[in-house]
Every structure is written in structure tokens, then in C-alpha cells.
C-alpha positions in Angstrom: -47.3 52.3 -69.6 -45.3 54.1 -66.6 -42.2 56.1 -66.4 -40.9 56.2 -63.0 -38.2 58.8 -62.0 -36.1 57.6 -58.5 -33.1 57.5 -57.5 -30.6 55.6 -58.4 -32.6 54.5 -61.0 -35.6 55.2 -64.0 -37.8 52.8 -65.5 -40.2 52.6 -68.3 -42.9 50.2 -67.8 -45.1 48.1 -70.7 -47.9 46.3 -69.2 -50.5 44.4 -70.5 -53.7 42.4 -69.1 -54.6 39.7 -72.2 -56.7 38.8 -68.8 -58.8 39.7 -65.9 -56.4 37.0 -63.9 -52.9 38.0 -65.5 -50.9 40.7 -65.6 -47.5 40.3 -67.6 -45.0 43.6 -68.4 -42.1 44.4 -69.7 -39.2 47.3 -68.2 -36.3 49.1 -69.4 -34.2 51.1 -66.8 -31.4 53.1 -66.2 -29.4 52.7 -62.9 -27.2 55.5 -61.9 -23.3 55.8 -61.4 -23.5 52.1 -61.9 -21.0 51.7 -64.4 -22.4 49.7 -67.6 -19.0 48.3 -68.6 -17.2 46.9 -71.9 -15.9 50.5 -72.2 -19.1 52.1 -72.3 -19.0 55.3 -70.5 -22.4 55.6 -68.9 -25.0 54.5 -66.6 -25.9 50.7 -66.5 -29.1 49.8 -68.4 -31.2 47.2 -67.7 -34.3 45.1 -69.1 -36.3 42.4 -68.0 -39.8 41.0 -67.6 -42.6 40.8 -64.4 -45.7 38.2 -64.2 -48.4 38.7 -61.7 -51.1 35.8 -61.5 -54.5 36.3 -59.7 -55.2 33.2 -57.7 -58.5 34.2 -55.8 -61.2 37.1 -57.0 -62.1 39.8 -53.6 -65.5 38.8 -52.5 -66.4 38.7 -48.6 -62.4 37.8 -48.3 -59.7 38.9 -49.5 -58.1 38.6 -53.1 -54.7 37.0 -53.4 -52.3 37.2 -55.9 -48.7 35.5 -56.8 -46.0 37.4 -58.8 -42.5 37.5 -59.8 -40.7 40.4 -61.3 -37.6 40.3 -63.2 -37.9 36.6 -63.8 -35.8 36.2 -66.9 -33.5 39.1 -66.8 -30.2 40.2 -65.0 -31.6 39.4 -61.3 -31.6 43.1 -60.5 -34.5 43.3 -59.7 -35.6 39.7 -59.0 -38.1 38.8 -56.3 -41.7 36.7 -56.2 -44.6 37.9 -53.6 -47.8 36.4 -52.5 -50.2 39.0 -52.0 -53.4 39.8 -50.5 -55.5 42.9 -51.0 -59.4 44.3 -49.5 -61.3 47.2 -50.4 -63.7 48.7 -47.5 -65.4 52.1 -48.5 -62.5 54.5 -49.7 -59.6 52.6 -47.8 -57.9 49.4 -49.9 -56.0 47.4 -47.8 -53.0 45.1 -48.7 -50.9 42.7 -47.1 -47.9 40.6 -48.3 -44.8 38.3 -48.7 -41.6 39.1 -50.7 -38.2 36.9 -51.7 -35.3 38.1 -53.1 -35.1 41.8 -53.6 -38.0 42.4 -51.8 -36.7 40.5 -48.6 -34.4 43.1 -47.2 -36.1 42.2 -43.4 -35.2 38.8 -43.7 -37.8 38.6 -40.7 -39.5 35.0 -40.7 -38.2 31.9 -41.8 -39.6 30.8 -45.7 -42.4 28.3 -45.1 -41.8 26.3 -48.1 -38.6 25.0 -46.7 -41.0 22.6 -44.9 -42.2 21.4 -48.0 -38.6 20.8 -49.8 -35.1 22.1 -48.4 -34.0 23.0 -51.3 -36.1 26.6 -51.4 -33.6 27.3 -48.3 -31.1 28.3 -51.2 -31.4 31.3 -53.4 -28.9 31.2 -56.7 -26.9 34.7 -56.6 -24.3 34.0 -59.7 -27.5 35.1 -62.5 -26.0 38.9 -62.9 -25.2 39.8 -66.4 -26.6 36.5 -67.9 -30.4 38.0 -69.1 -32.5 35.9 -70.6 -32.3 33.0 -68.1 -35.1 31.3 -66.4 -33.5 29.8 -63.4 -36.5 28.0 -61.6 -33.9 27.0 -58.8 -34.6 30.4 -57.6 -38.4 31.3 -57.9 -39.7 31.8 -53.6 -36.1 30.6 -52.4 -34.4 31.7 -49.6 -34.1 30.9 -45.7 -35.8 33.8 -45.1 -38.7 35.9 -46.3 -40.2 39.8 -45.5 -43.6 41.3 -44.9 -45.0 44.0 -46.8 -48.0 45.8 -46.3 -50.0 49.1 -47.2 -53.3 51.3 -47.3 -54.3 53.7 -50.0 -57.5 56.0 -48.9 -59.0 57.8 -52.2 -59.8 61.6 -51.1 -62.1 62.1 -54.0 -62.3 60.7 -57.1 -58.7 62.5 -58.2 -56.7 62.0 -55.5 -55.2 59.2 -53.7 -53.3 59.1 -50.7 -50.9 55.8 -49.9 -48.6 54.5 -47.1 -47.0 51.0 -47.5 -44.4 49.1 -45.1 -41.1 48.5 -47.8 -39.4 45.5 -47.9 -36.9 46.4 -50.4 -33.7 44.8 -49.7 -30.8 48.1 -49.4 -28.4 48.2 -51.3 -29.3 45.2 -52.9 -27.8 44.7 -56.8 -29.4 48.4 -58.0 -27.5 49.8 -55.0 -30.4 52.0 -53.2 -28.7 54.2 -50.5 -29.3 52.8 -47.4 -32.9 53.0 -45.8 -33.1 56.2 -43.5 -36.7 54.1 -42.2 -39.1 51.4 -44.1 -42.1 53.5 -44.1 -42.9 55.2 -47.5 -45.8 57.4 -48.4 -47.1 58.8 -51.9 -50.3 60.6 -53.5 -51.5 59.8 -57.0 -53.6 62.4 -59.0 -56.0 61.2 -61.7 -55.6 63.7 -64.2 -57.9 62.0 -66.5 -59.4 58.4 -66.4 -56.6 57.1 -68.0 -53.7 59.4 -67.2 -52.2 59.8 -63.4 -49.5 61.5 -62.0 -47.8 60.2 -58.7 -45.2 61.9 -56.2 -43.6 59.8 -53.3 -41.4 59.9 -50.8 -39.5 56.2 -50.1 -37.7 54.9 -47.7 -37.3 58.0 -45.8 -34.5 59.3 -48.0 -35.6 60.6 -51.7 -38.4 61.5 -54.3 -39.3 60.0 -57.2 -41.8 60.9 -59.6 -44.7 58.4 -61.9 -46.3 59.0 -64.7 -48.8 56.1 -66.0 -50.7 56.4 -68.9 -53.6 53.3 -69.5 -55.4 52.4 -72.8 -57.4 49.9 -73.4 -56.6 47.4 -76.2 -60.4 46.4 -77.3 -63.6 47.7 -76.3 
């Protein structure tokens, strides 16, 4: 589990591994000055559900993995990626592609519009309606963004990582506008399964992590 601290929002993260190829979790978050309406007064909450599916193991090349996160819930946080990731020595190495709220380049043209036309069209009427599973929408849009990152492990506490951020600004949560895309953060294993993260994103705020892991079955 992880409890994330940013601005304008906090989450609380589930996640389990039933396994070694899957990676499925749940969220809850709260979303600052974002008003959570029918005459509540206070901050929007949200819920929803991520999949991430390993497609190829890291051997001599490359692992690469699809996911999709918020996939049945309010579309606040929807997106899908294809990712690749390398380990050499201390340095792990990843590179990727993001839809929907991780495309806020909107830099290269989606390439599976040249399979079917109709991934040129990305549904945007799913807020407020959680639950849904709208396939219409899973790696749609005209356009896509790159992501990409290095972590370098110091020792075996500490952690240093850069990554390139895609996130689309404001986009549905309602980030404040990027100050730059470049967004660095250091992780301390306090214990082998407790670490504590600091990072600064997007050239504008803080947040804070805190993951905790257990494993299910020995």
C-alpha cells in the first residue's frame, strides 16, 4: 500500500500481484478546492481502479509492459501506457508511451490510428459516471506523449530518480500549470518492506510517499 501527499490531491494506494505478470490496485483520493457537490461542503473524493500487464520478461532486451489506470472509474485519472524498462549496474532505465491524462505533450501522432480510425477519438463525457468500462476509449486519441526516466540506487537505502512527465496540466484533477516537465525524487528504504519518498514535480510543488509492502504467502 502507498499514501501519496501532492498537491492538489492525496491518494491511498491497494496494490496487489496474484502474479509475477500482473499488477492490479485499487485508489481512493482526495482532490483539493475541487468542490464535491450535492451540497457537500468539501473536497471532491475520488475512487477507481489501475491494471498493469507484463508483456515481455528483461533479459538481454528490454522488458515491456501495458497498463491502464483509472479504467472503470470517474476518468480523472484515466490513461493507458506501453512501457519499457532496463536495468544496467545501479542505473534502471525506462522509456514510454501515455494516452489520455498522461498525454499532456500531445507530441506524435497515435500509431494505432493506422490500424483502425476510430482510436483517433477519445470519449470525454465519462466524468461522474464511475463504474463504467468504456472500451471506446482504452489508447484513443490523435495524439500520444513520451515519457521516460532513470533511477540510480546510491546504496542499498537510497534511491535517486529523474523522469520526463507527461501529465496532461490542468487536466480533470486540475494540476497548476507546469512550471517545466522535468521531475526529480529520492526514495529511502527504511526497511525491506517500508520506504519513504520526497519529490519535487513538475517544477512547481512537493509531495511526499509512503509505501508499505507485505507479502501475501511465503
Amino acid at each position: 500500500s502507498t499514501f501519496y501527499y501532492g498537491q492538489p490531491d492525496q491518494k491511498i494506494t491497494i496494490s496487489s500481484s496474484p502474479y509475477d505478470w500482473m499488477e492490479a490496485s485499487f485508489f481512493y483520493t482526495n482532490i483539493n478546492d475541487k468542490e464535491y457537490g450535492s451540497g457537500f461542503s468539501q473536497d471532491y473524493k475520488d475512487k477507481g481502479f489501475n491494471i498493469k500487464l507484463r508483456l515481455k520478461e528483461e533479459g538481454s532486451l528490454p522488458s515491456i509492459a501495458i497498463g491502464a489506470n483509472d479504467f472503470a472509474g470517474t476518468g480523472f485519472y484515466s490513461s493507458e501506457y506501453i512501457v519499457s524498462s532496463y536495468g544496467y549496474g545501479n542505473f534502471d532505465f525506462h522509456f514510454g508511451l501515455g494516452w489520455g491524462s498522461m498525454n499532456g505533450s500531445n507530441s506524435l501522432k497515435n500509431p494505432f490510428i493506422y490500424l483502425d480510425n476510430s482510436f483517433a477519438f477519445r470519449p470525454t463525457d465519462l466524468a461522474d459516471q464511475g463504474g463504467q468500462i468504456n472500451f471506446s476509449q482504452y489508447f484513443s486519441d490523435k495524439s500520444i506523449s513520451p515519457f521516460f526516466g532513470l533511477a540510480y540506487a546510491l546504496n542499498e537505502k537510497l534511491i535517486i530518480k529523474y523522469e520526463k512527465d507527461s501529465t496532461r496540466n490542468p487536466g480533470k484533477v486540475g494540476y497548476k500549470r507546469f512550471e517545466s516537465r522535468n521531475s526529480i525524487a529520492i526514495d529511502y528504504n527504511f526497511k525491506n518492506n517500508i520506504t519513504l519518498g520526497l519529490a519535487f514535480e513538475r517544477g512547481n510543488y512537493a509531495s511526499f510517499k509512503f509505501s508499505y509492502k507485505k507479502k501475501a504467502f511465503n
